[in-house]
VEXDREN-2710 file (C-alpha; in Angstrom, 1 decimal):
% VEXDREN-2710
k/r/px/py/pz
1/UNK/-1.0/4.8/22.1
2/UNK/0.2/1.4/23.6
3/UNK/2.7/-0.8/22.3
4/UNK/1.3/-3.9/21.4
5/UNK/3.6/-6.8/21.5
6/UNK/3.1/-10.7/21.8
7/UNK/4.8/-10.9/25.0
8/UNK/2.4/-13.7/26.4
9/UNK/4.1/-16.0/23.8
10/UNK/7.2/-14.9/24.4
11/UNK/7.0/-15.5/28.3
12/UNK/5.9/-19.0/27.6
13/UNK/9.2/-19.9/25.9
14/UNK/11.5/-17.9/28.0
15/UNK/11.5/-17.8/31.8
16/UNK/12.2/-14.5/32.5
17/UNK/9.9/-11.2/31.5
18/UNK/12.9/-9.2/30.4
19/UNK/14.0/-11.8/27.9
20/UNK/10.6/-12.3/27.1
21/UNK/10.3/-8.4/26.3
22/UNK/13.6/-8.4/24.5
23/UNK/12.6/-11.1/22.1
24/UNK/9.3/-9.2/21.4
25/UNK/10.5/-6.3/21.1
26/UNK/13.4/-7.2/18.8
27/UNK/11.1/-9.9/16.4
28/UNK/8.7/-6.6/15.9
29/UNK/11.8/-4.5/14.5
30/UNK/12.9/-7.3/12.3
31/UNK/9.5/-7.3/10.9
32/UNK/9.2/-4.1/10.1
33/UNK/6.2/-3.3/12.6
34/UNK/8.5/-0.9/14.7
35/UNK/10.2/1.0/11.7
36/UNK/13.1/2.8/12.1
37/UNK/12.9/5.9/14.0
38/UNK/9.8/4.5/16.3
39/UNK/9.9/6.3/19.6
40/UNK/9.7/3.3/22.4
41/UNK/7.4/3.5/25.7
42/UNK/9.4/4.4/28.8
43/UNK/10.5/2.0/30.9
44/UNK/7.9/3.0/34.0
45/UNK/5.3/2.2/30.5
46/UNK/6.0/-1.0/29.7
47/UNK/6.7/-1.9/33.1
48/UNK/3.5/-1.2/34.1
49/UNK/2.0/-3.0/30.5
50/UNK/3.7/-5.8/31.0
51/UNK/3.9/-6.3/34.6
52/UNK/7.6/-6.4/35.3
53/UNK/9.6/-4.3/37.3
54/UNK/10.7/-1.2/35.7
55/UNK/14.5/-2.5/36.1
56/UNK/13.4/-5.2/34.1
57/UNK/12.2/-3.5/31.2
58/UNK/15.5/-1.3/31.6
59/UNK/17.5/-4.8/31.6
60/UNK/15.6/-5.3/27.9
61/UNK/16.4/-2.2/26.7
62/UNK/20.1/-2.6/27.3
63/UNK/20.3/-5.4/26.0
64/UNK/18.7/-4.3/22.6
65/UNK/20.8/-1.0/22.5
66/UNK/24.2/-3.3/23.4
67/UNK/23.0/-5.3/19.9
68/UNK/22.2/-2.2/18.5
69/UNK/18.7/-2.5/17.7
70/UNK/17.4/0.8/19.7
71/UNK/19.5/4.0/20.4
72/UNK/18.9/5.8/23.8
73/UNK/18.8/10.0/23.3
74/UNK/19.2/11.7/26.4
75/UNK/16.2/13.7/27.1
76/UNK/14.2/12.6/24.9
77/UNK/13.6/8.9/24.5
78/UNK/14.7/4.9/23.2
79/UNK/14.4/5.0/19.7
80/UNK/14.6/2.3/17.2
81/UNK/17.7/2.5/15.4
82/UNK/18.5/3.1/11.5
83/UNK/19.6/0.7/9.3
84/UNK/18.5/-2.2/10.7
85/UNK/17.7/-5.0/8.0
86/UNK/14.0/-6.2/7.9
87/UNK/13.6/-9.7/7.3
88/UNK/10.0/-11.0/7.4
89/UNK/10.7/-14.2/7.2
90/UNK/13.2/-16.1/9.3
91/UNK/16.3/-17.1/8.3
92/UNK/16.7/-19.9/5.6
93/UNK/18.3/-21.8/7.7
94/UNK/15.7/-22.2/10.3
95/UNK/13.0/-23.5/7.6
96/UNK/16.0/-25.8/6.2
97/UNK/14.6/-29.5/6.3
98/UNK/18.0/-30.7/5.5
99/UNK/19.9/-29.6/9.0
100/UNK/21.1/-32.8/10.1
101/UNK/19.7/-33.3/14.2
102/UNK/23.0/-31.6/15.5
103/UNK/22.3/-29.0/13.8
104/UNK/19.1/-28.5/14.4
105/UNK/19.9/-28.6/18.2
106/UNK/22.7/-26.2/17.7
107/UNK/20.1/-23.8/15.9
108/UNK/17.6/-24.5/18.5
109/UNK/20.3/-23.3/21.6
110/UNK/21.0/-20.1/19.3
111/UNK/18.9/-17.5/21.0
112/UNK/20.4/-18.6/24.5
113/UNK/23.9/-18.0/23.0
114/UNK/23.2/-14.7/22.1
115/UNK/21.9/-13.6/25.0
116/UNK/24.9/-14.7/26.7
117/UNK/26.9/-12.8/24.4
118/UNK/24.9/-10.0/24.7
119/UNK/24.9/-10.1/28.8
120/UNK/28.6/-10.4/28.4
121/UNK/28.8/-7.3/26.4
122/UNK/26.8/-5.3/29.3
123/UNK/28.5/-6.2/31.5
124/UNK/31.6/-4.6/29.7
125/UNK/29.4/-1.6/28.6
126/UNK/28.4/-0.4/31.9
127/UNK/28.6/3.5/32.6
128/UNK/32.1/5.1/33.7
129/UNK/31.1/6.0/37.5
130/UNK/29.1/2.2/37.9
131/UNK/30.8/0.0/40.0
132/UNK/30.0/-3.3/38.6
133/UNK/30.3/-6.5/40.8
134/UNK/28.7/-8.5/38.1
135/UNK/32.1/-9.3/36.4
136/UNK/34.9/-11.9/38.1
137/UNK/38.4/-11.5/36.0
138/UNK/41.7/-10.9/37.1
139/UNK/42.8/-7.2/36.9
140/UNK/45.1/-7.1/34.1
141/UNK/47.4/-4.8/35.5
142/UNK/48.5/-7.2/38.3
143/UNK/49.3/-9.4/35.7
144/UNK/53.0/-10.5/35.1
145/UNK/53.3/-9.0/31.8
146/UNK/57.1/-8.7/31.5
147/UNK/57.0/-12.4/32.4
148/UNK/54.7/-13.6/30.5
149/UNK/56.1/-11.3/27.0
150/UNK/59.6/-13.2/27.9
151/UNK/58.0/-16.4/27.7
152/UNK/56.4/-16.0/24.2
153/UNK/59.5/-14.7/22.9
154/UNK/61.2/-18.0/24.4
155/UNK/58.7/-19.5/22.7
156/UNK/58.6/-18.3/19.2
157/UNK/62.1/-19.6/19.2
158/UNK/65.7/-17.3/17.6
159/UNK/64.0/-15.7/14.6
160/UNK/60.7/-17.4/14.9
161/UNK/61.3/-20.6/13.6
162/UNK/59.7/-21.9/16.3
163/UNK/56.4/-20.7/14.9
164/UNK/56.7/-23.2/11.7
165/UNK/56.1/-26.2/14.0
166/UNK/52.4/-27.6/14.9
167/UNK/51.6/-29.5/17.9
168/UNK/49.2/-32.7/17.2
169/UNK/45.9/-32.6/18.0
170/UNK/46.1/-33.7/21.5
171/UNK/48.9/-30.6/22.3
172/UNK/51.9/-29.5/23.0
173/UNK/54.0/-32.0/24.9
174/UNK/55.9/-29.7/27.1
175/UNK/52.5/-28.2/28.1
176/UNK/50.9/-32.2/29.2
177/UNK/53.9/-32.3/30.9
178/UNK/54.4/-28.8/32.8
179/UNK/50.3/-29.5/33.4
180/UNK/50.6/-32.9/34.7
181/UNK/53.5/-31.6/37.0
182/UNK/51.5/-28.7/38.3
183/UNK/48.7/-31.3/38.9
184/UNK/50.6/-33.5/40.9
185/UNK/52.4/-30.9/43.4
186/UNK/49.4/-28.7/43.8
187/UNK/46.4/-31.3/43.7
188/UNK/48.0/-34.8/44.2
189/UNK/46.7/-35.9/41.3
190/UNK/49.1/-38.5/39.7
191/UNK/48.8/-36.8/36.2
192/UNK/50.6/-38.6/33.4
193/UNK/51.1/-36.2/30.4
194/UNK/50.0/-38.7/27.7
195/UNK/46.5/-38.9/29.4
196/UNK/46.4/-35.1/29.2
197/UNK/44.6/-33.6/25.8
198/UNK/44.2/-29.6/25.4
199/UNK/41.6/-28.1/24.4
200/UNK/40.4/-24.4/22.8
201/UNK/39.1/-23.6/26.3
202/UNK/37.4/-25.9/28.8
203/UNK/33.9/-25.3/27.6
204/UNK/35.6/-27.2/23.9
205/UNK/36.8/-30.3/26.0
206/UNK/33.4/-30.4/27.5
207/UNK/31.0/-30.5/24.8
208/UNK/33.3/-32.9/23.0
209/UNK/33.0/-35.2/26.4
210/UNK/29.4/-35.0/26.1
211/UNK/29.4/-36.2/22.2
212/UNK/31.6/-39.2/22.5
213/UNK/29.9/-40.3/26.5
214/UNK/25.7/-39.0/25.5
215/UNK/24.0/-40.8/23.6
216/UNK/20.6/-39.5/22.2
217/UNK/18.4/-39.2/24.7
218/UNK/20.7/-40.3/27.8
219/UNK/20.3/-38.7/31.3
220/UNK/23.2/-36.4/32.4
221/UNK/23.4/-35.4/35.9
222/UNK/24.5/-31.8/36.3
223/UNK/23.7/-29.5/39.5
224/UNK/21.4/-27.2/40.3
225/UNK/22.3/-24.5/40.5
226/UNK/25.2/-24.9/38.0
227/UNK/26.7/-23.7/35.4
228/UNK/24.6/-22.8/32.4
229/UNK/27.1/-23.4/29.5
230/UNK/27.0/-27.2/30.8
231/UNK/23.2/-27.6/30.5
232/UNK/23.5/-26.2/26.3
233/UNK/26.5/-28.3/26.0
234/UNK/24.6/-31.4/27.2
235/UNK/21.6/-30.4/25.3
236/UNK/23.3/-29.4/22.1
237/UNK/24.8/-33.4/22.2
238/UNK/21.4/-34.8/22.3
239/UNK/21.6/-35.4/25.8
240/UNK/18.9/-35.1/28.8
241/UNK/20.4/-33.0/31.3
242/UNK/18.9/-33.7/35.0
243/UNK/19.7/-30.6/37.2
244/UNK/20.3/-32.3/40.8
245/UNK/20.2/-30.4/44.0
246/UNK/22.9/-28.5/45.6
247/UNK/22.7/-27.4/49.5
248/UNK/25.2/-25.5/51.3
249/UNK/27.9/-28.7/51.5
250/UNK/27.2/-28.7/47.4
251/UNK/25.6/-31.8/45.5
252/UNK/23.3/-33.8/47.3
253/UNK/24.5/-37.9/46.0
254/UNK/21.6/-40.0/44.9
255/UNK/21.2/-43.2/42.7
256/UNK/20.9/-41.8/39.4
257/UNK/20.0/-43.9/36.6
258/UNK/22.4/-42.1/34.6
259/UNK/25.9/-42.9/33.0
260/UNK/27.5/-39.6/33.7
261/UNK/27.5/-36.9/36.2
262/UNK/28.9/-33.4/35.6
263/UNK/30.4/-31.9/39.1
264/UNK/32.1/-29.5/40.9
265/UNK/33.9/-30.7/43.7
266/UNK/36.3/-28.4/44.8
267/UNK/34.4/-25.1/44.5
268/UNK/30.8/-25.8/43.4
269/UNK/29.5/-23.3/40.8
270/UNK/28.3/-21.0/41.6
271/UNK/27.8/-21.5/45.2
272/UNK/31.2/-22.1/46.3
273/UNK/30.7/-25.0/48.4
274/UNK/33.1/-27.7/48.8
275/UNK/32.1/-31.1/48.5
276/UNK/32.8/-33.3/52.3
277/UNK/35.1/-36.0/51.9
278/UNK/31.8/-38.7/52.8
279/UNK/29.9/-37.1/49.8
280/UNK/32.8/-37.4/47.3
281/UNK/33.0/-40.9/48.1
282/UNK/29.9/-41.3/47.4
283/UNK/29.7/-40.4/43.7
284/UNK/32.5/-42.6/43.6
285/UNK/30.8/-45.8/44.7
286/UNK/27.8/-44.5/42.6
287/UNK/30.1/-44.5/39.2
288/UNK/31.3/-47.6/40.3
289/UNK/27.5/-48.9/41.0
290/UNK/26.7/-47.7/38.1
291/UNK/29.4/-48.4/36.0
292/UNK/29.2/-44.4/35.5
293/UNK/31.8/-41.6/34.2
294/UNK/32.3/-38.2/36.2
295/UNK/33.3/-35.4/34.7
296/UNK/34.9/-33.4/37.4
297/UNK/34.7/-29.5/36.5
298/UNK/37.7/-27.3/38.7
299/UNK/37.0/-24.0/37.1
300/UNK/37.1/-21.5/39.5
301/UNK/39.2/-23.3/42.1
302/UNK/42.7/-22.7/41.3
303/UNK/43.1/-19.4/44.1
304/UNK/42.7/-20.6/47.2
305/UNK/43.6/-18.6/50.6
306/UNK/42.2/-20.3/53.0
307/UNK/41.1/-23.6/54.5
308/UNK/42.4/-27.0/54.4
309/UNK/43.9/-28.6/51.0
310/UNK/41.1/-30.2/49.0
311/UNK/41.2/-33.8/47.9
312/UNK/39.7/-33.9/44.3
313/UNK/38.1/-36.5/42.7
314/UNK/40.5/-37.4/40.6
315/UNK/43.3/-38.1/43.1
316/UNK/40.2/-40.6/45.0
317/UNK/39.6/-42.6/42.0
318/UNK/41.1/-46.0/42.0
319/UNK/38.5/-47.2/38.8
320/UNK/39.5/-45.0/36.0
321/UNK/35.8/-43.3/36.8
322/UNK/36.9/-39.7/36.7
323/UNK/37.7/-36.5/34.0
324/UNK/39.6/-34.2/35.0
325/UNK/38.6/-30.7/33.8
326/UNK/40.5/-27.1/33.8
327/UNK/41.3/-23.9/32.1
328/UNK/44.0/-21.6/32.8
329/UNK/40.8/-18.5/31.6
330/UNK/40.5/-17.5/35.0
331/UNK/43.3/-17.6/36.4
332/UNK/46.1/-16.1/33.4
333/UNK/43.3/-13.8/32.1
334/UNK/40.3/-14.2/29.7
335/UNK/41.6/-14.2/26.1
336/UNK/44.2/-17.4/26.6
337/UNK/41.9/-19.8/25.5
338/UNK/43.3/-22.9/26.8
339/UNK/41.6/-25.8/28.6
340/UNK/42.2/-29.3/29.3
341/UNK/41.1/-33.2/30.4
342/UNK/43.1/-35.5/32.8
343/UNK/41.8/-38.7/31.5
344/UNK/41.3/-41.7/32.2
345/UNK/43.3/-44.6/30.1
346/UNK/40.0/-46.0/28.7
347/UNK/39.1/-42.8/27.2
348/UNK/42.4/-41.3/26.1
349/UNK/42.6/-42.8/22.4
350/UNK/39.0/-41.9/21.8
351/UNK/39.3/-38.7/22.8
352/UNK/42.5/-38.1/21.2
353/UNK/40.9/-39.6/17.7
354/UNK/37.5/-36.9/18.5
355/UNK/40.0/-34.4/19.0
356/UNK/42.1/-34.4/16.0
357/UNK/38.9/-34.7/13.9
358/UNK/37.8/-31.4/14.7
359/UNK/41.3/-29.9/14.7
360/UNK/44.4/-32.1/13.3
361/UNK/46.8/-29.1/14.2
362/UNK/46.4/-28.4/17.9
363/UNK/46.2/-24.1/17.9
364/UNK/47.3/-21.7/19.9
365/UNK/51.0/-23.0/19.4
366/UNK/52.9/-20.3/20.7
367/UNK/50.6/-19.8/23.7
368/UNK/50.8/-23.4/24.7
369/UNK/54.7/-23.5/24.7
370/UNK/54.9/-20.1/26.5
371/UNK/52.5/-21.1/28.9
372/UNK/54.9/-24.5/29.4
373/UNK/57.8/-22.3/30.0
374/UNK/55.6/-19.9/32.3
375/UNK/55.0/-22.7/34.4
376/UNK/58.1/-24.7/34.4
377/UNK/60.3/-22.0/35.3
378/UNK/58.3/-21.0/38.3
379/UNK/56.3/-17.8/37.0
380/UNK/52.6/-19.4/36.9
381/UNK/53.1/-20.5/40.7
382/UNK/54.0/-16.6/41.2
383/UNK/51.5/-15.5/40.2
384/UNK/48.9/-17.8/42.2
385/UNK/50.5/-17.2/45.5
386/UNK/50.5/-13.4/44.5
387/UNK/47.0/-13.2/43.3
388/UNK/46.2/-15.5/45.9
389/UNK/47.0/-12.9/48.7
390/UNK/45.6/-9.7/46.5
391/UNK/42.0/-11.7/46.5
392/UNK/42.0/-13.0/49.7
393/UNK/42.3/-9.3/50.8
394/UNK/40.2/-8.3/48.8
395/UNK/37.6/-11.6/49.5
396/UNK/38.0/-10.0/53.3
397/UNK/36.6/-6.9/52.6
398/UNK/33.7/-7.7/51.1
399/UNK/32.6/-9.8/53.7
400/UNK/32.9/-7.5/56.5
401/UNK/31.8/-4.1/54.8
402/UNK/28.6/-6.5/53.4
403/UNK/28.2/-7.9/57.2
404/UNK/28.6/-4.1/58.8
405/UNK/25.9/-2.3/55.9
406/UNK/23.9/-5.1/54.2
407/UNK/23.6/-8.0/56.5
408/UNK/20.0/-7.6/56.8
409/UNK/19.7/-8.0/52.7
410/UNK/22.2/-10.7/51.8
411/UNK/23.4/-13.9/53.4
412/UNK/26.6/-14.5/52.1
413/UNK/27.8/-17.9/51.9
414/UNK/31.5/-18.2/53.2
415/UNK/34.1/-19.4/51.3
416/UNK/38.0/-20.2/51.0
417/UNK/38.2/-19.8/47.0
418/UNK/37.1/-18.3/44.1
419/UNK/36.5/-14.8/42.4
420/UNK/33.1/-14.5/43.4
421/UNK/30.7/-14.9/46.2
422/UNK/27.1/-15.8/46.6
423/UNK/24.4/-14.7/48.7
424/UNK/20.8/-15.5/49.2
425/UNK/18.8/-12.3/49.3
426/UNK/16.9/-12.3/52.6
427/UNK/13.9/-10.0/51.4
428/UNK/10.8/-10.7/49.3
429/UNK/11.3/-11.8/45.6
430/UNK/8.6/-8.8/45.1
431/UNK/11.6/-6.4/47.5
432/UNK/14.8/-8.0/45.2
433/UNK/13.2/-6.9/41.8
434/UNK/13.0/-3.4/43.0
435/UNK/16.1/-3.4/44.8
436/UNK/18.0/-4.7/41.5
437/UNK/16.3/-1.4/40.0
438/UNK/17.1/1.1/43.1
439/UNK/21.2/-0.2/43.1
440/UNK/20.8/0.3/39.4
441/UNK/20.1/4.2/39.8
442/UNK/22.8/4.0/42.1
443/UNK/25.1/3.2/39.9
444/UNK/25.8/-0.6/41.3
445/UNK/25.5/-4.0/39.5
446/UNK/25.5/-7.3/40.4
447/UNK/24.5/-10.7/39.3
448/UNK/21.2/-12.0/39.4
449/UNK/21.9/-15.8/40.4
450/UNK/18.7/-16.8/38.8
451/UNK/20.3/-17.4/35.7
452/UNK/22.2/-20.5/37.4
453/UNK/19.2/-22.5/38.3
454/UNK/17.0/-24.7/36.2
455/UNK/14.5/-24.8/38.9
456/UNK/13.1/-21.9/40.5
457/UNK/14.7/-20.5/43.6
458/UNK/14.8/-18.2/46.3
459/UNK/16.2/-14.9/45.1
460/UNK/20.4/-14.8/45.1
461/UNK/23.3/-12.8/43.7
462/UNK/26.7/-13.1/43.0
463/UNK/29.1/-10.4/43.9
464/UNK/32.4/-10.8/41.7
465/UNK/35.0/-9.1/43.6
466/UNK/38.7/-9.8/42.0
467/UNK/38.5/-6.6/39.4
468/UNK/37.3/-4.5/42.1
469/UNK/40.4/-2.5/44.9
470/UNK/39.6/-2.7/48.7
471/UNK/37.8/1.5/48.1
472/UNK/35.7/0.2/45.4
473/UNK/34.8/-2.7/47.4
474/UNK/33.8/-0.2/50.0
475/UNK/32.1/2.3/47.8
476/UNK/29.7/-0.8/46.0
477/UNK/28.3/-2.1/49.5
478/UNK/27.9/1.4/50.5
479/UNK/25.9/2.1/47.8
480/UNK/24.0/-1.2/47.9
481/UNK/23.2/0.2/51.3
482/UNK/22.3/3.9/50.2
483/UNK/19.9/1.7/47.4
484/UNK/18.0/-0.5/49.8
485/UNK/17.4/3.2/52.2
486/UNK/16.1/5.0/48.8
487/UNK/13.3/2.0/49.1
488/UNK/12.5/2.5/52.6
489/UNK/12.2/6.6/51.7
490/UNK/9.9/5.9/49.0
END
């Protein structure tokens, strides 16, 4: 007997046939037509049902077993899982006419939130002998922990009574400052601390840019492909985001009729191409054309080991035009949640009043002031330069052992910073969706670019490599190579 699922309807509101699958798949448990207990098709079944390769309907399995919804028993099969609450009806607050439009956009971006989440968690679930290049974090135990421990303790103050102090909602001053000094010896940007707000994050900072600049309806200029937090946060503000093309020099300028552009200069995302010095003048003159703000995103920019110094945008604007945006996420490691804006003076107070209406007590007090002291007494800067080397060695090697195994599969776009790199698949789209299947039974992962792009695209990855040592590096291509001759042998 066949499963019989409305996938059709799904595939029209999501792009890709794995989500499409999940959704279906997980709307028929929570309706009680797949009880619990139901024995699921096999992958090779539903991939031939639906049309998808059989990776794919792997991908949606995951997925639904890393939420819980299905349990895989070895041997014999997927199973719907027990326990699982039925609701034939969706929730209340989905049929609530009373959401005001916010919140009807933030209830709308829901489902694309959770399957973030849920990709996250995969990729932190994969099995013990995969080696995963899908992930880009620092490896913890290269981090200065001894340091970093002092710091906090320095922070917390002689029996703690440093913790009974709150920071306004713009942030600890000694972190503005110990940022806005960084800022102007390592970027040339002529920081001043009390233009400097911090944030929960960078992703915070961002969407609260977007509420105060968007109004309803407004263009917002983002590229393509780009990051795909940006496009919800836009979205979620009532905005119109307008993905813009990116070509191997990164975004292509144009005359937008727009009053902001979200961009990333230094290290475009997730390409890593740097913007030329002609190009980044030209935004300029286009937000002074247009009488336009840029937000200017330098995420994953911070290790650099090679090439010449980078002039941001920030340290080229003479017109107050440009926002500043960065997060220490990347490059301390993931659970420091702190972000922040350089702004400029027009926006500071306005920012600044947004700010401490969502959070009148900056948090994270003790991070902040431990992160101040971590900078200002030379630690952060020893740990770029150290880090720095360890990825650029590592950034080496998977370059070559990708250019001696799988040059003939992957074009990799060259680069001088970063955590990851990406590479245009040089096969058929038909040859990369078995190939994410056959490296998947060779126990290697990587990321499927597609998930960048708003507009459809030539097949591309991203290989993370900063977790990874210089023998797993090694191992992963070699299998990516082993994968690609399991096709051929087929």
């Amino acid at each position: 007997m066949e499963l019989g699922l409305p996938f059709e309807t799904y595939l029209e509101q999501y792009r890709y046939k794995y989500l499409a699958l999940y959704h279906a798949i997980r709307t028929a448990i929570h309706s009680g037509k797949l009880p619990e207990g139901t024995r699921l098709p096999a992958t090779r079944k539903l991939a031939r049902l639906y049309g998808m390769s059989r990776g794919s309907a792997a991908q949606s399995y995951d997925m639904l077993i890393a939420e819980g919804y299905v349990v895989s028993r070895p041997g014999s099969g997927t199973y719907v899982a027990e326990g699982i609450i039925r609701t034939d009806q969706p929730p209340v607050a989905e049929q609530s006419p009373t959401l005001s439009a916010w919140g009807q956009r933030l209830m709308s971006h829901r489902e694309e939130y959770q399957e973030q989440a849920s990709a996250m968690l995969l990729l932190e679930q994969t099995p013990p002998d995969t080696i995963s290049f899908a992930s880009a974090r620092m490896p913890i135990e290269d981090f200065p922990y001894a340091e970093w421990r002092s710091a906090l303790s320095y922070a917390g103050g002689r029996g703690g009574i440093g913790l009974q102090n709150g920071a306004p909602p713009e942030g600890d001053i000694e972190l503005r400052r110990a940022i806005a000094g960084h800022l102007r010896f390592t970027r040339g940007i002529p920081a001043d601390p009390e233009h400097i707000v911090i944030f929960s994050g960078s992703m915070q900072g961002l969407v609260l840019l977007f509420q105060l600049l968007v109004d309803p309806g407004d263009q917002v200029i983002m590229e393509d492909p780009g990051y795909q937090g940006i496009y919800r946060g836009i979205k979620l503000s009532g905005g119109n985001p307008l993905p813009s093309p990116v070509d191997d020099a990164g975004l292509i300028p144009h005359d937008w009729e727009a009053g902001l552009l979200v961009v990333s200069p230094s290290r475009q995302y997730p390409t890593g191409a740097v913007l030329p010095l002609e190009r980044r003048r030209a935004l300029l003159n286009w937000a002074r054309k247009r009488q336009a703000f840029i937000i200017e995103d330098d995420y994953d920019s911070e290790f650099r080991w090679g090439g010449k110094p980078i002039e941001p945008l920030k340290m080229l604007d003479d017109e107050g035009r440009v926002i500043f945006v960065g997060s220490f996420s990347k490059t301390m490691f993931t659970g420091l949640r702190i972000g922040y804006a350089v702004l400029p003076p027009s926006l500071v107070e306005a920012v600044m009043q947004a700010k401490a209406l969502y959070e009148p007590i900056s948090p994270a007090q003790l991070e902040q002031r431990a992160l101040a002291r971590f900078i200002v007494r030379g630690g952060y800067g020893r740990h770029l330069r150290r880090m720095t080397r360890l990825y650029g060695n590592r950034y080496e090697t998977l370059h070559q052992t990708m250019a001696a195994h799988a040059s003939d599969l992957f074009r990799l776009h060259s680069g001088d910073a970063g955590l990851h790199v990406y590479a245009n698949w040089l096969r058929s789209p038909e040859e990369y969706a078995a190939f994410q299947d056959a490296a998947r039974r060779r126990g290697v992962m990587f990321r499927d670019a597609s998930v960048y792009h708003r507009t459809p695209g030539p097949p591309a990855a991203c290989f993370g490599f900063s977790h990874l040592d210089v023998a797993h590096i090694t191992e992963g291509v070699n299998r990516i190579a082993e994968a690609w001759q399991d096709m051929q042998n087929s």
